[in-house]
C-alpha positions as CSV (number, residue, x, y, z in Angstrom):
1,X,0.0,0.0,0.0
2,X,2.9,2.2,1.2
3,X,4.5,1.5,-1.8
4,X,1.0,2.2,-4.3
5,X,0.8,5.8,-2.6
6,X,4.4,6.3,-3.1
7,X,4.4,5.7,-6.8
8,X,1.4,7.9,-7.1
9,X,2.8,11.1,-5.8
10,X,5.6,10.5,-8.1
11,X,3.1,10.3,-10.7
12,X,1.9,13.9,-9.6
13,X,5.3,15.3,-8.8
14,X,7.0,14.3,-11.6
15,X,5.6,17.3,-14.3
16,X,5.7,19.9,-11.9
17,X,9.4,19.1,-10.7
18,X,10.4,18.8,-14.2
19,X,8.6,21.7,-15.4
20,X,10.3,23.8,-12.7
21,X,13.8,22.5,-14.1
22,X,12.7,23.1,-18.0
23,X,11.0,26.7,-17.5
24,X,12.0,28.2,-14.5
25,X,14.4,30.6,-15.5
26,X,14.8,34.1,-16.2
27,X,16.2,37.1,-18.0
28,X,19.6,37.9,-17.0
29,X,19.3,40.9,-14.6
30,X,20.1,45.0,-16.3
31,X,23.5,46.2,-16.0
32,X,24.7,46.8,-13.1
33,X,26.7,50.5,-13.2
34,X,28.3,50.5,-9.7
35,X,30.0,46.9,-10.5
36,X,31.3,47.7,-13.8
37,X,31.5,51.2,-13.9
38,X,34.8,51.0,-11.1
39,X,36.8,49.3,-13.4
40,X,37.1,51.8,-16.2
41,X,39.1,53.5,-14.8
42,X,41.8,51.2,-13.6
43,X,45.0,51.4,-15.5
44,X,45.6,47.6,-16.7
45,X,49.0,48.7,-18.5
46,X,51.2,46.8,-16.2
47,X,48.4,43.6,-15.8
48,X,51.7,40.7,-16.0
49,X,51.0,38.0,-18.3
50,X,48.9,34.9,-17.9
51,X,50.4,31.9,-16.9
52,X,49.6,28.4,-16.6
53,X,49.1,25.3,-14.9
54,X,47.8,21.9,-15.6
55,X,45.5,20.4,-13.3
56,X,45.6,16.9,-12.1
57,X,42.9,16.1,-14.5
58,X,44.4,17.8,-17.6
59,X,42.6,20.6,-17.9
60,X,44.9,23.9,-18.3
61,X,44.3,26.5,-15.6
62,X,45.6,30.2,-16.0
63,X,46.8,32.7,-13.7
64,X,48.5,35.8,-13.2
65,X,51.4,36.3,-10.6
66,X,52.6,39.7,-9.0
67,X,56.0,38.9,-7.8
68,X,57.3,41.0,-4.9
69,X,60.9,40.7,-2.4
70,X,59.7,41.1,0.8
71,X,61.3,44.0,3.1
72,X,63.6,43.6,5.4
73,X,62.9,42.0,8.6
74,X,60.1,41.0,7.2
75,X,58.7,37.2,6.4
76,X,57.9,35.9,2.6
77,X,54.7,36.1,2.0
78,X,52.1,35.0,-0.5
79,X,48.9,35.9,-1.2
80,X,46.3,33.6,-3.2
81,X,44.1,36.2,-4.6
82,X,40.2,34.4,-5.6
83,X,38.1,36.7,-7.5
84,X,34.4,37.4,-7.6
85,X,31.5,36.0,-9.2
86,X,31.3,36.0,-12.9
87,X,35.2,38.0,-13.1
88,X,38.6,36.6,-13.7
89,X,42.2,36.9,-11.9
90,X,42.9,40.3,-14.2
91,X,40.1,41.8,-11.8
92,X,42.3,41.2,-8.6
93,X,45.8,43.9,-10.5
94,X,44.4,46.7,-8.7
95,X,44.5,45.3,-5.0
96,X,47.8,42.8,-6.1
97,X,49.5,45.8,-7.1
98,X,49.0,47.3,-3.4
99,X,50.1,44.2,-1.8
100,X,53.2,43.7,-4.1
101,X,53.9,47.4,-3.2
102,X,53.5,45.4,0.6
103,X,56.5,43.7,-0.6
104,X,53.6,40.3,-1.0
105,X,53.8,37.8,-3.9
106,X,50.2,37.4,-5.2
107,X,49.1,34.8,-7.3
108,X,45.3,35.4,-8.9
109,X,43.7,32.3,-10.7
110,X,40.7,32.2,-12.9
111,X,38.9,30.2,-11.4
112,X,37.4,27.1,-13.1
113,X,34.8,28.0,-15.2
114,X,36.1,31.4,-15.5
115,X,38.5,33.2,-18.1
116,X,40.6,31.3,-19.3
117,X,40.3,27.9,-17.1
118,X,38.4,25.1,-18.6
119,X,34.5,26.4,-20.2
120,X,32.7,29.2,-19.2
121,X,30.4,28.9,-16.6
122,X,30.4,25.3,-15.9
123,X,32.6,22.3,-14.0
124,X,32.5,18.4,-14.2
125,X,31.9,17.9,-11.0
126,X,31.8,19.9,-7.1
127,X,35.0,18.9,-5.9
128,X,36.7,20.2,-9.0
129,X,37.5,24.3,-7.5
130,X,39.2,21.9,-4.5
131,X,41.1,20.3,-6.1
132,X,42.6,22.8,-8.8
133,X,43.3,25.3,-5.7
134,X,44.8,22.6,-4.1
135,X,46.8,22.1,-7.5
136,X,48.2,25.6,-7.5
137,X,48.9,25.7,-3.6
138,X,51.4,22.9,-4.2
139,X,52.8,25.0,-6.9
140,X,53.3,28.0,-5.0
141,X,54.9,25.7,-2.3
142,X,57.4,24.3,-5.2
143,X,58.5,27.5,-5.9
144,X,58.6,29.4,-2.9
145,X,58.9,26.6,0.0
146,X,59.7,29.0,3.1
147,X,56.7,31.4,1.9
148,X,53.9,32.1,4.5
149,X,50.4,31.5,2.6
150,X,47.3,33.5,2.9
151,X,44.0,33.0,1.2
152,X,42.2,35.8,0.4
153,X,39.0,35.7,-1.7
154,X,36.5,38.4,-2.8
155,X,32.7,38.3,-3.1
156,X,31.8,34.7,-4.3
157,X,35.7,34.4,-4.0
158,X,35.3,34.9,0.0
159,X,32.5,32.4,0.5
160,X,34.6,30.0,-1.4
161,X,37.9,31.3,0.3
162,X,35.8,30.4,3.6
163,X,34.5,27.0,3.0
164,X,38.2,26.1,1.6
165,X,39.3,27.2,4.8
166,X,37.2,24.6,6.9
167,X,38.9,21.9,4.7
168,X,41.8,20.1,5.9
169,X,43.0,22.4,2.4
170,X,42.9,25.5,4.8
171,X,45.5,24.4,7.3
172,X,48.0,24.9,4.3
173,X,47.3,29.0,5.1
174,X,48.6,31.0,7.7
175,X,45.5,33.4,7.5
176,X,42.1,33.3,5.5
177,X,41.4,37.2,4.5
178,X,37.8,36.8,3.7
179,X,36.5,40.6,1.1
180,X,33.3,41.5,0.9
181,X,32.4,37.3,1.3
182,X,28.7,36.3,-0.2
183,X,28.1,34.2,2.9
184,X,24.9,32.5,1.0
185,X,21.7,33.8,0.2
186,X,19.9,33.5,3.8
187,X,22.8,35.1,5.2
188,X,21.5,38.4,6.7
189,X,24.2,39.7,4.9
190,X,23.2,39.3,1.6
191,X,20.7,41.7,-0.3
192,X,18.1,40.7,-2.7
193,X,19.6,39.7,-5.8
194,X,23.0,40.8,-4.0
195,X,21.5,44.2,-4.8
196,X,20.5,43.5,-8.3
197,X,23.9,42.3,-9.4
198,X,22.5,38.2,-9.9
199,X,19.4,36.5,-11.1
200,X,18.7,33.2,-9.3
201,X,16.5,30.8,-11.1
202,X,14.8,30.3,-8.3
203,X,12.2,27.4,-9.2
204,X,14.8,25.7,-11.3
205,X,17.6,25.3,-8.3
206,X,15.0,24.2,-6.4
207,X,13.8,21.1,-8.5
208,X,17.2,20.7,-9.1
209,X,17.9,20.5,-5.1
210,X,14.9,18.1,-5.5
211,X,16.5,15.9,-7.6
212,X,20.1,16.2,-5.9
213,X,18.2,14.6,-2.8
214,X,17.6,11.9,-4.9
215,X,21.0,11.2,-5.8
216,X,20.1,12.6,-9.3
217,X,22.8,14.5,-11.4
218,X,22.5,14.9,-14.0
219,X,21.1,18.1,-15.1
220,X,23.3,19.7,-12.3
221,X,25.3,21.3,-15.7
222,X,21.8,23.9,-16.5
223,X,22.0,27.9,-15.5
224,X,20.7,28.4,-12.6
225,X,22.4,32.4,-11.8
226,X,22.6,34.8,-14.3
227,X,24.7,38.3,-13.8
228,X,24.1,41.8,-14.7
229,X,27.0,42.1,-17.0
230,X,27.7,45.0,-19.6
231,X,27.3,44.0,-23.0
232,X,30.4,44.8,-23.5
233,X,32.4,42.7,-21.0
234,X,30.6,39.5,-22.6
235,X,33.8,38.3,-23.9
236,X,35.6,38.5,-20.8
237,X,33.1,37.9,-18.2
238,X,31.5,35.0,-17.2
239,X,27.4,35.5,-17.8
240,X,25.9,32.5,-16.2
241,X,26.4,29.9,-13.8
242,X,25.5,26.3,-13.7
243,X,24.1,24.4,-10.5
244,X,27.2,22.7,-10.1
245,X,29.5,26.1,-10.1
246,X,27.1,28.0,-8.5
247,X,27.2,25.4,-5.6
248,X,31.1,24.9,-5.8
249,X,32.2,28.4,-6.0
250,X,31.2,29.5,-2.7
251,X,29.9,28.2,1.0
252,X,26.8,26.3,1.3
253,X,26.9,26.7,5.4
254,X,28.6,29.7,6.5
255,X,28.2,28.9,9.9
256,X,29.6,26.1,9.8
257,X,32.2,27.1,7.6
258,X,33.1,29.7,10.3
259,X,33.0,27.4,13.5
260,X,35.6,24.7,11.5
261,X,37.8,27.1,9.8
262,X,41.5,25.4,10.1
263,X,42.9,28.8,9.9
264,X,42.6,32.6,11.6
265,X,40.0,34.5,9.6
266,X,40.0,37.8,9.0
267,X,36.9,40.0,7.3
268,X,36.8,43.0,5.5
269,X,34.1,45.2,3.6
270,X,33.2,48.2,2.9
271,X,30.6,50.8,4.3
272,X,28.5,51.6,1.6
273,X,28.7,48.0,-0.4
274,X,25.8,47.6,-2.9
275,X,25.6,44.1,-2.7
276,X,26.1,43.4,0.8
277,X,24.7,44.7,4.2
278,X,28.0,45.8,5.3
279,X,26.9,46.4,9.0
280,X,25.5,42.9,10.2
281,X,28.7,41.5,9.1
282,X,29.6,41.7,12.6
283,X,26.9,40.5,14.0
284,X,26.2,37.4,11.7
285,X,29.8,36.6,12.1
286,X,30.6,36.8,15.7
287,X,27.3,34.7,16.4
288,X,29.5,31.8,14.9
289,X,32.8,32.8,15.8
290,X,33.3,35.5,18.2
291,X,37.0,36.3,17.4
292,X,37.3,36.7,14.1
293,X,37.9,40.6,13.3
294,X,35.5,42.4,11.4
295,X,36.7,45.7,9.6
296,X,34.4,48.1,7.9
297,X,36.3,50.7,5.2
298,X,34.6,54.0,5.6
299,X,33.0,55.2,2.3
300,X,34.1,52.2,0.2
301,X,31.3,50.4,-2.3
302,X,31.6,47.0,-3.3
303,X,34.0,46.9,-5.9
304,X,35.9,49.4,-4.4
305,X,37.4,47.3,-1.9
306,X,39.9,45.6,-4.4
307,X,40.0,49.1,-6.2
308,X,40.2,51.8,-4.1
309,X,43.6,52.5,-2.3
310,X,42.2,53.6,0.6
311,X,41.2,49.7,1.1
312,X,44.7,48.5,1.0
313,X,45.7,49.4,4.6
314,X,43.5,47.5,6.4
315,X,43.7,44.1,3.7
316,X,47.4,44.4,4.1
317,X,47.3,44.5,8.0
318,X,44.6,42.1,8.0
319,X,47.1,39.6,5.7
320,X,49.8,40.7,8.6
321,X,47.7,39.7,11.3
């Protein structure tokens, strides 16, 4: 009998769930000035050339490096820089500049799924972003074996920065500098939309949640984010997300995330972000971890925090501990 009712809610379940998968999507969200407008005006001149590095599974990953001789007296430091949603390791020059200047080596990657590492807006699989930082931590420690590593990650970058760092991966890092972090969407924290800069295809991720219950896969590659990119940044900007990245490139428990992080974490964002509600940062952290520092830039938006000089201060004394 059990088994009879069973198989009829299936029966009723089955269009609606699938329906939500087919046709619940949306438009990609306007353009979104105060993200894209920073960047014009950022001189890219002396952006150093993409390098690579081939992942254990082949693919080819790129990434830029900012190579700095530390002062004197002072330790060798490194400094893994993780981009934001949709952006590539060319958007991290501005703040790597400012931390070379520190006398910090900075390596940027695109990200899988990003620029110039494996296709646009997708991954195989979840544990993929692990393993290629993993990859290029193991690089860094080839070349520079005495260096002090930090992980810092901005926007989407910090949510993923903080759920590397509750990895056994994060005990390879003296410090986890988390920028502006997306800490989820039910994070108090985050505004709607992230302030109108993504899209969520709401009923698709959730029959696709649905389905993931269900140890079902395999339509995890579909868009389920689209960003408010200019037009013309299309070429260089990554559009849309599938599930699968959009679940990968960030934390799916910040909480959590925060009371198992194998290394000190730092936070920092600034007072008038767009996307982010910079004031409860405090508050929604500290509730999980009460001693992580929380430092809010006066006057800085969103984007200006890897943009703006006057937020290089406080990421390099945050990176200093």
């Amino acid at each position: 009998m059990t088994l009879v009712i069973l198989g009829g809610l299936v029966v009723l379940v089955a269009p609606g769930l699938a329906a939500m998968i087919a046709f619940g999507t949306s438009n990609p969200p306007p353009v979104l000035a105060s993200i894209s407008d920073p960047f014009r005006t950022v001189d890219f001149s002396a952006l150093p050339p993409a390098e690579t590095l081939t992942a254990r599974d082949g693919t080819v990953l790129a990434y830029r490096r900012w190579t700095a001789t530390p002062a004197p007296g002072e330790p060798e430091r490194v400094v893994i820089a993780v981009h934001g949603s949709s952006a590539m390791g060319s958007s991290m020059h501005p703040l790597a500049q400012a931390l070379r200047a520190a006398g910090m080596t900075v390596y940027a990657p695109d990200i899988r799924g990003h620029g110039d590492s494996g296709r646009r807006g997708d991954i195989d699989d979840a544990s993929q972003l692990d393993d290629d930082l993993a990859d290029l931590v193991a690089a860094v420690k080839a070349k520079q074996p005495n260096a002090r590593l930090t992980l810092l990650g901005f926007s989407s970058g910090g949510g993923f920065a903080l759920r590397i760092g509750a990895t056994p991966l994060g005990a390879a890092f003296e410090r986890v500098v988390l920028i502006s972090p997306m800490l989820g969407p039910r994070a108090p924290t985050t505004r709607p939309d992230a302030g109108g800069w993504v899209k969520p295809f709401i009923p698709r991720i959730i029959g696709l949640l649905l389905l993931n219950r269900l140890g079902i896969h395999g339509f995890d590659y579909l868009p389920a984010l689209a960003f408010a990119i200019a037009p013309e940044n299309a070429a260089r900007l990554t559009g849309a997300y599938s599930f699968r990245l959009m679940r990968a490139f960030g934390t799916n428990d910040y909480e959590a995330d925060l009371r198992n992080a194998r290394a000190p974490l730092a936070l920092l964002a600034g007072s008038r972000d767009e996307a982010f509600v910079a004031e409860l940062y405090a508050p929604t952290v500290h509730a999980a971890r009460a001693e992580v520092p929380v430092t809010i830039v006066p006057d800085l938006g969103h984007i200006g925090m890897t943009t703006d000089p006057r937020a290089a201060p406080a990421i390099v004394a945050a990176i200093r501990g």
